[in-house]
C-alpha positions as CSV (number, residue, x, y, z in Angstrom):
1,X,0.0,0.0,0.0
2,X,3.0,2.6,1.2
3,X,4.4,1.9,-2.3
4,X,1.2,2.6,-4.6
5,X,1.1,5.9,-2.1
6,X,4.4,6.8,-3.3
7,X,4.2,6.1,-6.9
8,X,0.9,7.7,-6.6
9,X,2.8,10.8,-5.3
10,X,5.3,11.0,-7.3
11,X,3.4,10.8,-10.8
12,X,1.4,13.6,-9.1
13,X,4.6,15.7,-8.7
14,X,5.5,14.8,-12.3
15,X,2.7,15.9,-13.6
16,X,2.4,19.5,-11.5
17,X,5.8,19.6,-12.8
18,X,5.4,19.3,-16.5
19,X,2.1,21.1,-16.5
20,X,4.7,24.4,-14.7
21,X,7.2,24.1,-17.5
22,X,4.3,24.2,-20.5
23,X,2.8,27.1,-18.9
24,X,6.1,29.1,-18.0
25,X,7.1,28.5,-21.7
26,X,3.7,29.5,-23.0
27,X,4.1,33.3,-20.8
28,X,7.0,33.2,-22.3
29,X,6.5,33.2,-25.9
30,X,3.4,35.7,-25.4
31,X,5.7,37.9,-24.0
32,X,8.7,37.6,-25.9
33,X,7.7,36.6,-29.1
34,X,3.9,37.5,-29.5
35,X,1.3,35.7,-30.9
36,X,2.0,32.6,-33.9
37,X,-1.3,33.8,-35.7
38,X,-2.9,37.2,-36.6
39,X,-6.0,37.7,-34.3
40,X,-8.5,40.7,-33.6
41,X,-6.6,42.1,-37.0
42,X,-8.1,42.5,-40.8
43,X,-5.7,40.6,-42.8
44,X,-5.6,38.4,-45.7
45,X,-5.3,34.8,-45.4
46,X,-3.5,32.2,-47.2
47,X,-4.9,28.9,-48.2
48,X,-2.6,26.3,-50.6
49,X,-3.7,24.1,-52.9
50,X,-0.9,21.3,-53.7
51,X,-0.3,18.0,-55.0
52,X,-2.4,15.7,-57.1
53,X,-5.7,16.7,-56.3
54,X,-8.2,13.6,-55.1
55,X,-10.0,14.8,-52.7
56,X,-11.3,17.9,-52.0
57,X,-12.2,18.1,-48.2
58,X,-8.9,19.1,-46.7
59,X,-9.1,21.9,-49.0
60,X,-12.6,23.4,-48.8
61,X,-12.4,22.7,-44.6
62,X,-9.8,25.2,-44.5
63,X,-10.9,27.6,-46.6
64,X,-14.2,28.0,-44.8
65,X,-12.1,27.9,-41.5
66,X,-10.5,31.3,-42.4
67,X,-13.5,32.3,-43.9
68,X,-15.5,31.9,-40.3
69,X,-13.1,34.6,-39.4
70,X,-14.8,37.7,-39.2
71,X,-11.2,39.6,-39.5
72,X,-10.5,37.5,-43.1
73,X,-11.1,40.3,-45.0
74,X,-9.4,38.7,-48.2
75,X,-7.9,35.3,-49.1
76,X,-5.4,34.0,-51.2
77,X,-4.9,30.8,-52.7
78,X,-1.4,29.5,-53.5
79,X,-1.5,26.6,-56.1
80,X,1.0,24.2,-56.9
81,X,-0.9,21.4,-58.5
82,X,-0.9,19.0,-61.6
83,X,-4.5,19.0,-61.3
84,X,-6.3,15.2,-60.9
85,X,-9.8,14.1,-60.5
86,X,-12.4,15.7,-62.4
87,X,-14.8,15.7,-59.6
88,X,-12.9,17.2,-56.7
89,X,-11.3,20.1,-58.9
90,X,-14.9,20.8,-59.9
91,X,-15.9,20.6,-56.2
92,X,-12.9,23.4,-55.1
93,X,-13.7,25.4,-57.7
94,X,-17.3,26.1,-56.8
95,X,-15.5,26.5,-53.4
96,X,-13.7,29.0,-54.2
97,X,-15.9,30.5,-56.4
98,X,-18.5,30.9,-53.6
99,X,-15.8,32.3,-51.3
100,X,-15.5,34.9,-53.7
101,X,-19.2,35.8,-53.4
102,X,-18.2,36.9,-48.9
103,X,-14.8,38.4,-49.7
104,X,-12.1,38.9,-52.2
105,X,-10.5,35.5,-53.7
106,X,-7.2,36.1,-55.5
107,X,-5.2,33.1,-57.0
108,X,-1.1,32.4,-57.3
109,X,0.1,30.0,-59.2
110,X,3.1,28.7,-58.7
111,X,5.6,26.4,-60.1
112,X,2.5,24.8,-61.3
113,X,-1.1,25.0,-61.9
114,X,-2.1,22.9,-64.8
115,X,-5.4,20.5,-65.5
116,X,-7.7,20.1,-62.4
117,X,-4.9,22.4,-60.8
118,X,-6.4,25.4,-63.5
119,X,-9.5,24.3,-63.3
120,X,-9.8,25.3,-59.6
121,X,-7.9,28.6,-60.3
122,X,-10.9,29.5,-62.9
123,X,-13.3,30.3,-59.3
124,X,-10.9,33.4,-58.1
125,X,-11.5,36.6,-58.8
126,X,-7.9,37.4,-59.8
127,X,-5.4,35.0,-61.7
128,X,-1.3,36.1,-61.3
129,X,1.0,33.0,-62.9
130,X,4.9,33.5,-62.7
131,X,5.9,34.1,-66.4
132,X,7.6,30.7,-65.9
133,X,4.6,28.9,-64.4
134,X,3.5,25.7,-66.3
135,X,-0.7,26.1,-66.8
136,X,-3.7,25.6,-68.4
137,X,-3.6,21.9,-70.1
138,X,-7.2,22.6,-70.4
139,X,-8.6,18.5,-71.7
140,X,-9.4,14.9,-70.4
141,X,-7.2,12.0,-70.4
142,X,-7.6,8.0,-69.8
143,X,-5.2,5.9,-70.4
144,X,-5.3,1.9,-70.1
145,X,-2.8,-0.9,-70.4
146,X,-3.2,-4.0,-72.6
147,X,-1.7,-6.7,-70.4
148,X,-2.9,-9.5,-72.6
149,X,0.4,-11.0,-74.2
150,X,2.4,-10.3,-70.9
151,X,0.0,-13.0,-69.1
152,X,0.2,-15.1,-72.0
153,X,3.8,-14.8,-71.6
154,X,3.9,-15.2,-68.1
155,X,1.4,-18.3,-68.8
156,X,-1.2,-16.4,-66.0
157,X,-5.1,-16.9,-67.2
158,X,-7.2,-14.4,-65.8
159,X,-11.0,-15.1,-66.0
160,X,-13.3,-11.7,-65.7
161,X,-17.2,-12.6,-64.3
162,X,-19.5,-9.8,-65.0
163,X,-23.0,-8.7,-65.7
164,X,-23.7,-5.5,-68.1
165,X,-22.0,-5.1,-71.4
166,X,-19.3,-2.1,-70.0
167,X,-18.9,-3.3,-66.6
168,X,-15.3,-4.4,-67.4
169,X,-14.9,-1.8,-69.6
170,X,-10.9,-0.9,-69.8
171,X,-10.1,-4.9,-68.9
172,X,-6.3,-5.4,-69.5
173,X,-6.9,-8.9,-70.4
174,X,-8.0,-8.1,-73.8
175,X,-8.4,-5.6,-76.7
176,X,-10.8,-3.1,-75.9
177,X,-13.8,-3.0,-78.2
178,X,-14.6,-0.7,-80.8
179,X,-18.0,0.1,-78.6
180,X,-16.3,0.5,-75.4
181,X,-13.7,2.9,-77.1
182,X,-16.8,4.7,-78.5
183,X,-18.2,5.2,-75.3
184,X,-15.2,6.3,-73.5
185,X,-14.3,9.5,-76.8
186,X,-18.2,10.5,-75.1
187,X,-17.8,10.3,-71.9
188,X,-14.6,12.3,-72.0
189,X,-15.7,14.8,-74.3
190,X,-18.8,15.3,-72.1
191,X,-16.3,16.5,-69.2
192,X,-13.8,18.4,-71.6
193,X,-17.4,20.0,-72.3
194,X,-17.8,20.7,-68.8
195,X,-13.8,22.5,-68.6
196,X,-14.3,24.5,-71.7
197,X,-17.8,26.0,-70.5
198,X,-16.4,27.0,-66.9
199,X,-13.1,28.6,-69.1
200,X,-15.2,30.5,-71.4
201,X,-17.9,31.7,-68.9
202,X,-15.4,32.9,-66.2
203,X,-12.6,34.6,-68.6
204,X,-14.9,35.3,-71.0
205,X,-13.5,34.0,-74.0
206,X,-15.3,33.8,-77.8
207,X,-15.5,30.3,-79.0
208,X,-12.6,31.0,-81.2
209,X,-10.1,31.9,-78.5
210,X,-11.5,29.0,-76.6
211,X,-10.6,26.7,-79.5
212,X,-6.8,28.0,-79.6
213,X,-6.5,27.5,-75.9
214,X,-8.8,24.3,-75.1
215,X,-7.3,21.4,-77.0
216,X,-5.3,20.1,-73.7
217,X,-2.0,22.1,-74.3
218,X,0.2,23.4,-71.8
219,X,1.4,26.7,-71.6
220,X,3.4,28.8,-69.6
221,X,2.2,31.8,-67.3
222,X,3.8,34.6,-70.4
223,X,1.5,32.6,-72.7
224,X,-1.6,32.1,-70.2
225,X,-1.3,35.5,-70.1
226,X,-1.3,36.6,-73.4
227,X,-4.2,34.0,-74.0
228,X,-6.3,35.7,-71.5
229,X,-6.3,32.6,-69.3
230,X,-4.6,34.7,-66.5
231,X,-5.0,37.9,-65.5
232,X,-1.8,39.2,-64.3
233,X,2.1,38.1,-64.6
234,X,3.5,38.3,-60.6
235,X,4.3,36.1,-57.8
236,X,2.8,35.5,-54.8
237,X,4.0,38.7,-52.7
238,X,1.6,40.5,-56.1
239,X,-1.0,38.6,-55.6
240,X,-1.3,39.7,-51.7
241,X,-1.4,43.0,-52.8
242,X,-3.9,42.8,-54.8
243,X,-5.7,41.1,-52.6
244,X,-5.0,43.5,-50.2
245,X,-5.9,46.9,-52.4
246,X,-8.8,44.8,-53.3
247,X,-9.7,44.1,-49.6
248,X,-8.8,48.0,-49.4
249,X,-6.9,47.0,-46.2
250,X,-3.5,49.0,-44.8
251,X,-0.1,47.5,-46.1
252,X,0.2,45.5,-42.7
């Protein structure tokens, strides 16, 4: 029993003893270093958008996290993406675009911001790409793999159950069908569809501009620019004070 008291005690005097330290250090670093995040202060806020994009929740959480903020009085987004899934990208554009609609949304691309990556860009108000930026790539791509005389090779017989015509549609155990071909040229061209309406609606291109610029070619920011798919050449630092004139907030 007089050793259960003790332990008892002692993890007690641990504990008063770590919870000191944390609470010195955090007096501390109010006093000597200030706060780690802008509070009680307009500002602009900063939301990045990176990697493949799959799913769009981390994202859009985040953004409407600063939005809740009543002192977000603008927000940029940083890109650096290859773009992805159609679905998400379509998802964190509307995002963004509806951000838009409560306060100033102003996009920087950065290394790059191509595809689904570009396709999310299209729902800020502002566009700035580096010269140098790699962009647009405005199309639809599927690509499948014919795996049927490796198997053969490897003497591996694969054996596909399925009910409906296209359930297996893509199967790398055979050629695909003329049909199933047929149907995958109008699925695809349904979402390139899709891209090129969102393009032409929000930078207001004529169907012949959009024809120059929507066939799925990459461009850099000097060309995006020229080919009114951006709005402005400038980094990051530019696209805060934009954001920030927009916002009509003070240069701190």
């Amino acid at each position: 029993m007089r050793f259960i008291i003790r332990l008892s005690l002692a993890i007690a005097s641990v504990s008063f003893a770590l919870l000191f330290v944390v609470l010195t250090v955090s007096v501390i670093k109010g006093q000597w270093f200030g706060k780690s995040e802008v509070t009680g202060k307009n500002h602009v806020a900063v939301v990045d958008l990176s990697g493949v994009i799959i799913n769009s929740n981390p994202f859009t959480t985040e953004l409407n996290e600063r939005l809740d903020e009543k002192t977000t009085k603008a927000v940029v987004i940083r890109i650096n993406s290859p773009g992805g899934l159609v679905g998400p990208s379509q998802e964190i554009f509307e995002a963004i675009k509806k951000a838009d609609e409560k306060v100033p949304v102003v996009i920087s691309m950065g290394s790059l911001a191509a595809s689904g990556g570009y396709y999310a860009a299209l729902g800020g108000r502002k566009i700035f790409a580096n010269p140098g930026t790699l962009t647009a790539s405005i199309g639809v791509i599927m690509e499948f793999m014919n795996l049927e005389k490796l198997y053969s090779w490897a003497k591996i017989d694969r054996i596909t159950l399925k009910a409906g015509k296209f359930k297996d549609v893509g199967n790398p155990n055979r050629p695909m069908r003329a049909d199933e071909k047929a149907l995958l040229d109008t699925m695809l061209a349904d979402i390139h569809q899709q891209f090129r309406a969102a393009v032409k609606e929000r930078r207001k291109l004529t169907d012949p501009e959009l024809d120059v610029t929507a066939d799925g070619r990459i461009m850099t920011g000097s060309q995006a620019n020229k080919a009114k798919l951006v709005d402005h050449l400038g980094g990051f630092e530019d696209a805060v004070k934009e954001a920030r004139a927009i916002a009509k907030l003070p240069d701190d």
